[in-house]
Every structure is written in structure tokens, then in C-alpha cells.
N, C-alpha and C positions, 0 to 999 in steps of 0.2 A: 384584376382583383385588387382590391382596397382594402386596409386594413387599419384598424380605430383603436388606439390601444389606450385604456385608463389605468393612469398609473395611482396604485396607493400600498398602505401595508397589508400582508393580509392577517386574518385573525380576529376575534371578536373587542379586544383590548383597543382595535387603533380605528372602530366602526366610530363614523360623525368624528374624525380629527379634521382639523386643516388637510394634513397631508394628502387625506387621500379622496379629493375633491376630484379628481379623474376617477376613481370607483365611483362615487354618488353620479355622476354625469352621465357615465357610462350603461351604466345599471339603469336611471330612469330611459334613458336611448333605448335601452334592450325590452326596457318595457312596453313602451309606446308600441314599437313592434312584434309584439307578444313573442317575444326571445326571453330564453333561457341562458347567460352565462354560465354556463355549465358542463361542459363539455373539459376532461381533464388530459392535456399533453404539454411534454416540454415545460414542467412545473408553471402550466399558466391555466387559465378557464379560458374558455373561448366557446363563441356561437359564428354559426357560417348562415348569409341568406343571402337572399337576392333582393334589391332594394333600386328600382328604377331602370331594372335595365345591367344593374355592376352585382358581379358577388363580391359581398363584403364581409371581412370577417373581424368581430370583437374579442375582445382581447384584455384580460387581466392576469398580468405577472403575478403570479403568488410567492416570489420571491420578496424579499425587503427591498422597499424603494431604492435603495444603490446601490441593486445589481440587477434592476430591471432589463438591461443591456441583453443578457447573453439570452435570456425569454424571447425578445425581441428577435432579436437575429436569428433564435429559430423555427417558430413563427413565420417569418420573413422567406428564410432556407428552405422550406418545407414546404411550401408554398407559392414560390416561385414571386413574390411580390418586388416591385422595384422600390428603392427607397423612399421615393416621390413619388408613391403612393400610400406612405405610411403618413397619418395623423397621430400625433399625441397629443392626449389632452392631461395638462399637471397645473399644479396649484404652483399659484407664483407670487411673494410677500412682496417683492417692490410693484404688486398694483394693491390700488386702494379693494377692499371687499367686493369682491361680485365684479369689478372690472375686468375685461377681456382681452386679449389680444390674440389674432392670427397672422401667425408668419410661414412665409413659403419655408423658410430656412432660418439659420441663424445661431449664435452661440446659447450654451447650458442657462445663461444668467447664475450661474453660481449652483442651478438646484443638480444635485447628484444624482438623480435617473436621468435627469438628459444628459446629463454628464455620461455615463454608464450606458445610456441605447447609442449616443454618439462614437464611445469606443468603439464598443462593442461591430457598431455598423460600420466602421470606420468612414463614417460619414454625417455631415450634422444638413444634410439636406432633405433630412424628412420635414414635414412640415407639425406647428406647432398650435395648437390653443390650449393659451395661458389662462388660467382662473385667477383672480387675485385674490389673496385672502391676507390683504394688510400686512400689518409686521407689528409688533410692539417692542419695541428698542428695552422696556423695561423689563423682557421675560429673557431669557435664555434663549433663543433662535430653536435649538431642539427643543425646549419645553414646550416652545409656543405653537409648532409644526406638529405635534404630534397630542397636544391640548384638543379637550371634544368643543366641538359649536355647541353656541347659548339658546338658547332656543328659541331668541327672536333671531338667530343667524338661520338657523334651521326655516324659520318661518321664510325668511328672505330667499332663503337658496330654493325654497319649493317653488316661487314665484320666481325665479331666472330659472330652473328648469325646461320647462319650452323653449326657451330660445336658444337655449343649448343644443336642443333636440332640434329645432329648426336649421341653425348653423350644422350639425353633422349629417342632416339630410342633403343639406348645399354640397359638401363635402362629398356625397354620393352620386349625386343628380349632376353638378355642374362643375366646372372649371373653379380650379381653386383661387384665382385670381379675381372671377367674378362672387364669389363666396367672401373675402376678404375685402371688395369692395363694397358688397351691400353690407355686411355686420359690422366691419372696423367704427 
């Protein structure tokens, strides 16, 4: 089993932030495959399906973004999942907008849910896709993280969309290394 977990805040206040670009991602994913995030345990939503052959299950912590950790883990616990088969996907300011990256593994980069599933797991070898959503040195790091998209951002994120969806079917269908070689 695999597990996809999109990190953001929950509540109607922090809908269309930076932060919570792992719900947007996650949520158009759930759609594509006429899923319902909706399913309520372990203070998270979740939907379970089958997707190529793997059951998968998605995953949004309804906890505040740094303490998505102990969601995670149970989730994980409950479920019997190995760690390296967990993806996250989080918003990440030292990439330019809508830039990407997947890693098998790797450190927080500073952001505090992975900070927080890495405790938590006591392991930071789950695997990663990073959203970038810039940074602007002249806001507050919290203001700017938790600030709603413009809505020519909005317009741009619907158009990366798919290939977000594209990359988390990779993510179900094949080997994470050949996932990271075609997208990177």
C-alpha cells in the first residue's frame, strides 16, 4: 500500500494560501479519480482506492502544518505502510513558483511539517514533492506562507495541475526512481 499525503492548514481562513499547496494538489488528484477526501480518522481525511494495481491511500492532516507528524504516523501505524512508501507533497519557498522537485529522501529544508512527519517517523526517508511557491524576503516568511494566491497564481496553478496528477500516478504505477527521472 502507498500513501500520498498533502500537507496544508485546515479551515476555510488558510483555503488558496501558499502553505497549503499539498491540499490544492491533492484534492485536484482526488478528483481526477472521482475520490472523495473525506473519510474522517486520526484527525486527518483520507480516501483509500486502487490505482494500477496498488492500494493507495490519500491523506490530509487536519492538524496545523507543524504537527502534521503524529497524523502521519498514524496513518502509517494503522495501516501497516513502510516509510518508503509514503510521498509528501508540501510547498517549498526556496523554489521559484510552480517549480518542482522529487526526492527519494532527504532533509525538512527548514519547512516544519516535514520537520514534524520526520520526528514523528523517526525517519526522513519518505519520499518528497516539493511545490515552489517563491519566497519574498520583503514579507514576513509567516505572512507570506500563509498569504491567499493572486489570481493570476490561481490561474497558473490550474495549468500545473495535470502534471502534478500525472507525476502522482508515476508515483502509483512505477518505481520512484523512474518517476523522478522522467519529471525532475
Amino acid at each position: 500500500m502507498k500513501m500520498i499525503v498533502g500537507l496544508g492548514n485546515p479551515g476555510k481562513e488558510y483555503e488558496n494560501t501558499r502553505h497549503n499547496m499539498g491540499f490544492i494538489v491533492i484534492d485536484y488528484f482526488a478528483k481526477c479519480h472521482d475520490l472523495e477526501i473525506s473519510k474522517s480518522k486520526f484527525n486527518g481525511l483520507y480516501a483509500k482506492t486502487m490505482l494500477d494495481g496498488e492500494n493507495v491511500i490519500l491523506v490530509k492532516p487536519m492538524s496545523f502544518m507543524n504537527l502534521s507528524g503524529t497524523v502521519v504516523k498514524d496513518f502509517s501505524d494503522y495501516f501497516d505502510i513502510d516509510v518508503s512508501d509514503i510521498l509528501v507533497i508540501s510547498d517549498d519557498l526556496d523554489l521559484d513558483f510552480l517549480d518542482y522537485r522529487l526526492r527519494l529522501f532527504g532533509s525538512s529544508g527548514g519547512h516544519n511539517g516535514l520537520k514534524d512527519i520526520e520526528r514523528c517517523l523517526g525517519s526522513n526517508k519518505f519520499k518528497r514533492f516539493r511545490i515552489g511557491i517563491a519566497n519574498n524576503k520583503d514579507i514576513d516568511t509567516v505572512s507570506y506562507v500563509l498569504g491567499k494566491f493572486s489570481k493570476d497564481d490561481i490561474s497558473m496553478i490550474e495549468k500545473f495541475l495535470p502534471k502534478s496528477t500525472e507525476i502522482l500516478n508515476g508515483f502509483c504505477s512505477m518505481s520512484f526512481e523512474k518517476v523522478m527521472s522522467k519529471y525532475n
